[in-house]
N, C-alpha and C positions, 0 to 999 in steps of 0.2 A: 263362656262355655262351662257346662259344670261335669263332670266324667263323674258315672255310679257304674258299681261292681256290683253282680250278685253269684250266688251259686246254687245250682238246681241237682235233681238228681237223674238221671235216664236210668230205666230196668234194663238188665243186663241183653245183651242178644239184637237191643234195637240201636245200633249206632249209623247200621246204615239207610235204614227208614227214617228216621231222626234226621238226619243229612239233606235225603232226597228231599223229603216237605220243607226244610228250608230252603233247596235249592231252586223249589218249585211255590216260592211264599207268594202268597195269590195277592195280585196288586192293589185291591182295597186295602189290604195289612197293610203295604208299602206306603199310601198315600194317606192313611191313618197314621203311622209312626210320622212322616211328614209332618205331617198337619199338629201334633204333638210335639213338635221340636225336636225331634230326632235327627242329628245331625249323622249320629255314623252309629253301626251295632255290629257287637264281633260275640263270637261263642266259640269256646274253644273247649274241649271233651278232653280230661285225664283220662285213656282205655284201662289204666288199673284200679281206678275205683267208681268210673260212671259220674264223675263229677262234674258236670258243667258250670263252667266259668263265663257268664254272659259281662262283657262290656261295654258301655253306650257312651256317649257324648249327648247332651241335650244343653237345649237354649236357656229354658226356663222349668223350673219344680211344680210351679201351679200347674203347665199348662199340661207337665208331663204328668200329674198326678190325675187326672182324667182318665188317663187310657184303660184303663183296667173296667170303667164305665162305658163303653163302645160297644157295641153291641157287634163288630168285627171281629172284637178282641179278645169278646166274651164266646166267639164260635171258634176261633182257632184255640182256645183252653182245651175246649169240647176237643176237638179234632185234634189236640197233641197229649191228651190224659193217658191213654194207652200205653202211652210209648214213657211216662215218668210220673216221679212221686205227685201227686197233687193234694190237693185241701178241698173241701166240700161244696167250694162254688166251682172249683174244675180251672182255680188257678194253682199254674205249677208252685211246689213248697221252692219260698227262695229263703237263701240268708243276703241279708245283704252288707257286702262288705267295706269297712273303714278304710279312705283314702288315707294313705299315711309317706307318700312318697314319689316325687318327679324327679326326673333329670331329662334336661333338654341340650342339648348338643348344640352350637354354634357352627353352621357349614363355613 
């Protein structure tokens, strides 16, 4: 399993629109992320600076480095630009961030 971190930005006033479309992520997205090794994805929103904090779990780097090529993936850009910073093809601006730290607990 390889865990990648990135961080997005959301325009201020859409936190809870931003919410609903993920709560409402249209199942080709779901079976796309699948099919990419997408083992788990979490987003987690700072309300004092609009910063989204996206974390995933994947299988593999080739297979995930694809996605951004799907033409699923390339419609939900479209349909989430509104709502945050994006880049010219209508993917959201990410930084992405250096793993630098686990700790795993023994039950």
């Amino acid at each position: 399993m390889i865990k990648k971190a990135v961080k997005m930005k959301l325009y201020p006033g859409y936190e809870a629109e931003y919410l609903k479309r993920h709560n409402e992520l249209w199942p080709e997205m779901r079976e796309m992320l699948a099919e990419h090794g997408a083992l788990s994805y979490s987003i987690f929103l700072d309300p004092e600076t609009n910063t989204l904090f996206g974390y995933l779990e994947i299988e593999d780097e080739e297979k995930w480095r694809h996605v951004p090529e799907t033409e699923i993936n390339q419609k939900w850009w479209v349909f989430m630009e509104d709502l945050m910073e994006t880049n010219p093809d209508h993917s959201p601006v990410t930084v992405e961030l250096k793993h630098v730290f686990d700790l795993y607990q023994q039950v």
